[in-house]
Every structure is written in structure tokens, then in C-alpha cells.
ROTILUM-27179 format. One record per residue (C-alpha): y, x negated, z negated; residue in three letters. Coordinates in nm, 3 decimals. Layout:
<nodes>
NODE       c2       c1       c3  code
NODE        Y        X        Z   ALA
...
</nodes>
This chain:
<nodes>
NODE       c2       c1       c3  code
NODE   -1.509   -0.509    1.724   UNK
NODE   -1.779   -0.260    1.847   UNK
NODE   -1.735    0.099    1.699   UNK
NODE   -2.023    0.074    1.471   UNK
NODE   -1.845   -0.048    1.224   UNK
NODE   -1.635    0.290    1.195   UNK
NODE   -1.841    0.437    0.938   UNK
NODE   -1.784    0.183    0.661   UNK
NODE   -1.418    0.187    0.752   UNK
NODE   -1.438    0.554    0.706   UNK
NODE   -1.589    0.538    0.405   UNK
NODE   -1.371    0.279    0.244   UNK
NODE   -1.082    0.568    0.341   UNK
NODE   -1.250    0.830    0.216   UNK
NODE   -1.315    0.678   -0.131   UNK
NODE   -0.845    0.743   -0.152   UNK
NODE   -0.837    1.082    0.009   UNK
NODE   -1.029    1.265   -0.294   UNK
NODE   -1.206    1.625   -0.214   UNK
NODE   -1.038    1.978   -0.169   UNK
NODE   -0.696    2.076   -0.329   UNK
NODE   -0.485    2.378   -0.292   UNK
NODE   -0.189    2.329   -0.491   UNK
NODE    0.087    2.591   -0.383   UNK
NODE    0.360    2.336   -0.446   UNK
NODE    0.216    2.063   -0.168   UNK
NODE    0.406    2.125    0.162   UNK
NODE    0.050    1.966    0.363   UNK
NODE   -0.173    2.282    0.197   UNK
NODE    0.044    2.524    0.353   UNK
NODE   -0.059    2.582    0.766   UNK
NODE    0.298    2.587    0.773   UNK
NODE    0.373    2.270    0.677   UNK
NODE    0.623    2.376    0.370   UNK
NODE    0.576    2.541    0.065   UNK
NODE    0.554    2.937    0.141   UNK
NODE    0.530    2.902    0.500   UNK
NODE    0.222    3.040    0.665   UNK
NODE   -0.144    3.034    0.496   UNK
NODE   -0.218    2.870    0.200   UNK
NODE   -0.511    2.720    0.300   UNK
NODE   -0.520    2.309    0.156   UNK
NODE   -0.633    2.012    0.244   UNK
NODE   -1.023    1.822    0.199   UNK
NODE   -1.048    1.457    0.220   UNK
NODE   -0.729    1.389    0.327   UNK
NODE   -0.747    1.660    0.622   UNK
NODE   -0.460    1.902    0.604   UNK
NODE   -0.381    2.244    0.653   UNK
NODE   -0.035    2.129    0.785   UNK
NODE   -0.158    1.933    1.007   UNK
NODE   -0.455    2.151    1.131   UNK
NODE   -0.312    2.478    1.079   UNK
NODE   -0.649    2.668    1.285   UNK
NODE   -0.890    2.494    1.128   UNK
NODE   -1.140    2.639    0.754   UNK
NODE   -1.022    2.305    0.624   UNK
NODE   -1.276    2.424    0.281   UNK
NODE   -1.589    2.411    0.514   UNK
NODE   -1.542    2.107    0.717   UNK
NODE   -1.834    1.955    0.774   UNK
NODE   -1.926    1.582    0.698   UNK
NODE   -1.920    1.535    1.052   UNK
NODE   -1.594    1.696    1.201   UNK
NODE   -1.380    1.519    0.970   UNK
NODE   -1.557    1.249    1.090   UNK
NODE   -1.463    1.338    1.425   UNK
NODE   -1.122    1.410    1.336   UNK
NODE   -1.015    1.050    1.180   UNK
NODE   -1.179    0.885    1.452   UNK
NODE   -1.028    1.053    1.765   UNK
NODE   -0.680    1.074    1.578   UNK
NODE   -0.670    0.779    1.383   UNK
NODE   -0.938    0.489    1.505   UNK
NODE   -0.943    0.506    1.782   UNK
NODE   -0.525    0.599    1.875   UNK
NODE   -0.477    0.264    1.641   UNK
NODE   -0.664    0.032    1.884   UNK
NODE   -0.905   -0.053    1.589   UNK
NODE   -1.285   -0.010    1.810   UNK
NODE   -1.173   -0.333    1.966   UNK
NODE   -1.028   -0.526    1.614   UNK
NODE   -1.249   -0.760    1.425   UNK
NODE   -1.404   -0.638    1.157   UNK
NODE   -1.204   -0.661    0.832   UNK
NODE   -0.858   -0.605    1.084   UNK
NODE   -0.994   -0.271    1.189   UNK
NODE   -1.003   -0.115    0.837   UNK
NODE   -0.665   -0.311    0.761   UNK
NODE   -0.483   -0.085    1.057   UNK
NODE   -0.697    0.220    1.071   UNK
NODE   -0.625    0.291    0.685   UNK
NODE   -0.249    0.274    0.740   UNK
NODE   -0.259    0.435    1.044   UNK
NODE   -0.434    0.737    0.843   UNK
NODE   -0.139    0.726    0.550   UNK
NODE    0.179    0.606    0.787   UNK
NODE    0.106    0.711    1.128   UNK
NODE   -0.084    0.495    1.408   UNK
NODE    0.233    0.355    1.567   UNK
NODE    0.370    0.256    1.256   UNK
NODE   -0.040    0.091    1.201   UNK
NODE   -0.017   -0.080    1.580   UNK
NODE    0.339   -0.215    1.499   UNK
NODE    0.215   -0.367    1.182   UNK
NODE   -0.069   -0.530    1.363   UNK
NODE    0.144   -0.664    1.642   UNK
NODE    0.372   -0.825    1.447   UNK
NODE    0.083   -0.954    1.211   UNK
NODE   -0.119   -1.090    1.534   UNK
NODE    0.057   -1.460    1.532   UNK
NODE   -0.086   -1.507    1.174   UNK
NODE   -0.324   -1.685    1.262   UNK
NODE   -0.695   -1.624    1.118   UNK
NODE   -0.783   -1.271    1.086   UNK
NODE   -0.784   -1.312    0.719   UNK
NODE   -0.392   -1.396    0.771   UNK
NODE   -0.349   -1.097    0.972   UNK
NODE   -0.472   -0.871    0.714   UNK
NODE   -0.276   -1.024    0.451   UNK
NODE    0.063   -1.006    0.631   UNK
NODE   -0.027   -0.645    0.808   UNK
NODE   -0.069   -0.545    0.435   UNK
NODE    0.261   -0.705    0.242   UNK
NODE    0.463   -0.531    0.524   UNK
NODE    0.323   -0.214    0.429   UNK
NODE    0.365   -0.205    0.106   UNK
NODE    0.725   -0.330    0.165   UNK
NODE    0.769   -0.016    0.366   UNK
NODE    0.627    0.188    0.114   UNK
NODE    0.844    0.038   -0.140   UNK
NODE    1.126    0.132    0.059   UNK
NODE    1.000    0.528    0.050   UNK
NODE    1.238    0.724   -0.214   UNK
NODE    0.898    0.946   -0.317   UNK
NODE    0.747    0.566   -0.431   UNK
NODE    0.857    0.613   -0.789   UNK
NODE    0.589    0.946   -0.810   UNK
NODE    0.343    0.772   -0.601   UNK
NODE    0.397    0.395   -0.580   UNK
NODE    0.094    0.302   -0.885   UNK
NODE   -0.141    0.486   -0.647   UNK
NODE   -0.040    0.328   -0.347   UNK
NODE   -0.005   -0.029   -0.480   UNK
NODE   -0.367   -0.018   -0.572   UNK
NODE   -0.491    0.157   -0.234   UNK
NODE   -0.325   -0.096   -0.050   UNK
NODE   -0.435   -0.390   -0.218   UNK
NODE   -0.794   -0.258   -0.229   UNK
NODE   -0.794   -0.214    0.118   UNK
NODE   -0.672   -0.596    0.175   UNK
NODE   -0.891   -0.694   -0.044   UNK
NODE   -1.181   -0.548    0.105   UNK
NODE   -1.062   -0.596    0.437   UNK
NODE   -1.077   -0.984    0.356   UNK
NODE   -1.374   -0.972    0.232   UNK
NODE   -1.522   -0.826    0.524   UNK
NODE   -1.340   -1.036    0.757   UNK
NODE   -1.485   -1.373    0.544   UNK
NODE   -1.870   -1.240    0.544   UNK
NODE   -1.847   -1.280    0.933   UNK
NODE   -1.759   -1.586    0.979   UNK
NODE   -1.869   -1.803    0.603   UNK
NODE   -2.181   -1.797    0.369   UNK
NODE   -2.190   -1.518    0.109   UNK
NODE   -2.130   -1.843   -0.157   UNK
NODE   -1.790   -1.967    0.059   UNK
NODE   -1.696   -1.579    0.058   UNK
NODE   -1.699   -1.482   -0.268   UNK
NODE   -1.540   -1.841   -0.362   UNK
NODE   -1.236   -1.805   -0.125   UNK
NODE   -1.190   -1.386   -0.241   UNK
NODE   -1.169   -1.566   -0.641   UNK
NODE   -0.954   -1.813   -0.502   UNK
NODE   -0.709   -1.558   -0.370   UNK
NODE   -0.732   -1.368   -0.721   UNK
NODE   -0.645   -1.668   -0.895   UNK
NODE   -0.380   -1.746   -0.665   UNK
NODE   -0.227   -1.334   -0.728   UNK
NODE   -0.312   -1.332   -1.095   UNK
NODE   -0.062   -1.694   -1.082   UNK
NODE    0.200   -1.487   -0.888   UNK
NODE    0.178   -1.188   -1.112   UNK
NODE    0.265   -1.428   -1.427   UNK
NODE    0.546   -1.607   -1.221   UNK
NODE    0.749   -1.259   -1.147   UNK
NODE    0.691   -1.088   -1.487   UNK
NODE    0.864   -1.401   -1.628   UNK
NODE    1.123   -1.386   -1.355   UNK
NODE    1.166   -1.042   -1.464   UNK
NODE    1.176   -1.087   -1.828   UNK
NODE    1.433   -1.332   -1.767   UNK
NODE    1.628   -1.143   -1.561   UNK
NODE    1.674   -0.879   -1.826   UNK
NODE    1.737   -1.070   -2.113   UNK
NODE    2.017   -1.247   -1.899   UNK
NODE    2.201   -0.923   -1.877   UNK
NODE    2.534   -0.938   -2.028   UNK
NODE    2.625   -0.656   -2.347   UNK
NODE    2.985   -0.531   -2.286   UNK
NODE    3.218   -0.792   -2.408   UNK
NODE    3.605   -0.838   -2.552   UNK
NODE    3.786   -1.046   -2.235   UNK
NODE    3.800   -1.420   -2.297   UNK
NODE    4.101   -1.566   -2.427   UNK
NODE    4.122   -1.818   -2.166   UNK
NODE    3.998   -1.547   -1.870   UNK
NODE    4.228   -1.536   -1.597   UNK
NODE    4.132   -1.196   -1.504   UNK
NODE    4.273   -0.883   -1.553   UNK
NODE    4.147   -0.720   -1.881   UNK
NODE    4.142   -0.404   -1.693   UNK
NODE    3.897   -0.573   -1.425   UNK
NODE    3.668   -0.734   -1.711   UNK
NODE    3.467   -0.427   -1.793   UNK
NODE    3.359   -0.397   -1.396   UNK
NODE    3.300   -0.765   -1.361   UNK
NODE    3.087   -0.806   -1.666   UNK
NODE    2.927   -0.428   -1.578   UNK
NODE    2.828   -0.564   -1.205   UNK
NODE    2.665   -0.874   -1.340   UNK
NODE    2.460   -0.654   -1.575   UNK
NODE    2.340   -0.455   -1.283   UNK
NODE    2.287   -0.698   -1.049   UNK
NODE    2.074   -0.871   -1.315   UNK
NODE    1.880   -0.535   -1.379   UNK
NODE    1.795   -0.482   -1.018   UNK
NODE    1.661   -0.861   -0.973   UNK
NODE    1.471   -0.758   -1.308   UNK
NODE    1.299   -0.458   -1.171   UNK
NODE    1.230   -0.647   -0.821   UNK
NODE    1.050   -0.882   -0.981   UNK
NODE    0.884   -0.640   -1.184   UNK
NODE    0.756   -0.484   -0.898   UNK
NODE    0.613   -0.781   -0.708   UNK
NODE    0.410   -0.833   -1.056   UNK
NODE    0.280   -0.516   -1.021   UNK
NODE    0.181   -0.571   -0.701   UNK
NODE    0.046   -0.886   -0.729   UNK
NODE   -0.195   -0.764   -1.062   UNK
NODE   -0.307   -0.503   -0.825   UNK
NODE   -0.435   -0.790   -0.588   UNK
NODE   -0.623   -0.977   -0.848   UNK
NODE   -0.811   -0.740   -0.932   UNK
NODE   -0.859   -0.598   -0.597   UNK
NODE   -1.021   -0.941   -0.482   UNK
NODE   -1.195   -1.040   -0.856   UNK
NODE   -1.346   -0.724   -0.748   UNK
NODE   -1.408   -0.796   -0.438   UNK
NODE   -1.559   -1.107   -0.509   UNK
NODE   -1.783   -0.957   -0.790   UNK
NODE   -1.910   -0.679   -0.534   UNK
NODE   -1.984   -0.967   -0.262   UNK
</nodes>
């Protein structure tokens, strides 16, 4: 797609990145990169002192951070040349994960099908990489709803191009519907899971095991019943995120 459309990608990024901060305990304020190491300068709208240790990150203007996420992030991630609705889909991760981590998304995503597809499937394999992250426990709420925001938006971009705003916004409620059905599904799954965890029991009078072994047996099925629990728990909370990220999207269309 043509590079006009960079500005409403870049505003759809800026609406996550926030304004200034300077909190001595964040590593990317610090010109340094870590906490007490060089200037304590901070970051604005997502541009960092770590990562741009010479420049007055407080006074950036409008228009060099502008400059800065397109010739590091945009354009790097391949997205002047994406459809639109793809090219906010990979230039957003590309600003949070890195661009080659954004391009390998996209490549794998590219035999999806419709560009709609691509999005989707570019986006569920970024959150399952975020999941994976051991800092998603502090920050996994925030980046659950970024990510399915920027699907959903994405998608809805994507749709305007090629449907009627009626066949749009139909299609976006659809896919809320569809979510909103998943989310139900797993937070049953889940509640199942954990009510199917065994208490600690006395060994069975016909048990063949070793009373010894019983405690670990019984203790591994409880676990292994937790973890399923909290799996499913998180695809509900991921799924919520998407409903209302498209009944949004849909309203705003």
C-alpha cells in the first residue's frame, strides 16, 4: 500500500505508547540502557532514552518522532508496500517486538489467505509469543488489549477497502460474536478444569500403587489440571479482549 496511509497507522500506535515518563526504575529512561547507567533522561511516546541515548527525548517534536518510527520501524518492516489494514498489523509489532520478529510474523501469516486472515493469524502468533514472555504476568492485561485492538482495527480497515460500510461493520460484529462465543467456551473449560482437581486423598484399598507414590500421583494430576485451568483461562481473556475490540470496532465504523 502507498505510504500515505502511515499517518493513521502512526496514530493508531501512538494512542499505546502514552506521553513522557522518567521513572528511575525503567532500564529504557536511562541513556544507558539500565537502571543507574548514564543520563536519566526518559522516554516520550514510546521513544527511548535507551535507545536514543543523544537525543532531548522531552522536546521531540511531533514531527521527528514521526520520522523516527517511520525510518526505523515502517518502513525496515516492509509495511509502505502492505495493504492497508496488514501494514498497521506488522508495523505495530514491529514497534513493540522488533521488525524481524514483525516480517517473520507476516511471512508465515502470508498463505492465509485474505488479508483479513493474515491479520488475524499475524496477531494470535503474537500474542502467543508474548504469552511466552516471563515479564507477561506484570504486563500481559495491557498487551492482550493492545493487541487485539490493533487486529481489530486492522480488520476493520482491511474490510472498508474492499466491502460497503453496511457488510463491514456486519462482518467486524460477526467476529465479536464469534470471540465473545470462544470467551464463554474456555472460561467453562477452565472452571472445569479446576473443579476437577483432586484434594489430597487416603490410597485406595484396591490401588495397586505404592502408598508412598500416591501422594505424587494424585499431586501431578492436581497440577496438571491447574495448568489446563489457567490455559484456558487465558485464552478467555484473550478472546473477551477481541469482542470488544471488534464490537468496538464495529460501533466506530
Amino acid at each position: 500500500m502507498a505510504s500515505s496511509n502511515f499517518p493513521r497507522c502512526l496514530a493508531q500506535i501512538l494512542k499505546h505508547e502514552g506521553g513522557f515518563t522518567k521513572n528511575p526504575k525503567d532500564p529504557g529512561n536511562w541513556t544507558g540502557g539500565k537502571v543507574g547507567k548514564g543520563k536519566l533522561v526518559g522516554t516520550l511516546r514510546g521513544i527511548a532514552a535507551s535507545a536514543h541515548p543523544g537525543l532531548d527525548i522531552p522536546n521531540l517534536t511531533d514531527e521527528k518522532i514521526a520520522s523516527i518510527y517511520r525510518a526505523q520501524y515502517f518502513t525496515p518492516a516492509g509495511c509502505e508496500a502492505l495493504p492497508v489494514g496488514l501494514d498497521l498489523a506488522v508495523f505495530d509489532p514491529a514497534v513493540n517486538s522488533g521488525v524481524s520478529r514483525a516480517k517473520k510474523w507476516h511471512e508465515a501469516a502470508k498463505g492465509a489467505g485474505s488479508t483479513k486472515a493474515q491479520i488475524q493469524k499475524l496477531c494470535a502468533a503474537r500474542m502467543a509469543f508474548l504469552r511466552g514472555l516471563a515479564t507477561f504476568k506484570t504486563f500481559g492485561k495491557g498487551w492482550t488489549t493492545r493487541v487485539a485492538h490493533v487486529e481489530a482495527t486492522a480488520v476493520s480497515w482491511a474490510l472498508a477497502v474492499g466491502t460497503s460500510p453496511a457488510v463491514a461493520k456486519a462482518e467486524l460484529q460477526a467476529e465479536a460474536v464469534k470471540a465473545g462465543k470462544a470467551r464463554i467456551a474456555a472460561k467453562k473449560s477452565a472452571t472445569a478444569s479446576a473443579a476437577a482437581a483432586p484434594a489430597p486423598a487416603a490410597l485406595p484399598s484396591d490401588a495397586v500403587m505404592s502408598p508412598d507414590l500416591w501422594p505424587y500421583a494424585v499431586g501431578g494430576v492436581a497440577v496438571m489440571l491447574v495448568v489446563t485451568a489457567a490455559v484456558f483461562a487465558y485464552r478467555a481473556r484473550v478472546q473477551g479482549a477481541r469482542a470488544d475490540a471488534y464490537r468496538e470496532a464495529a460501533a466506530n465504523g
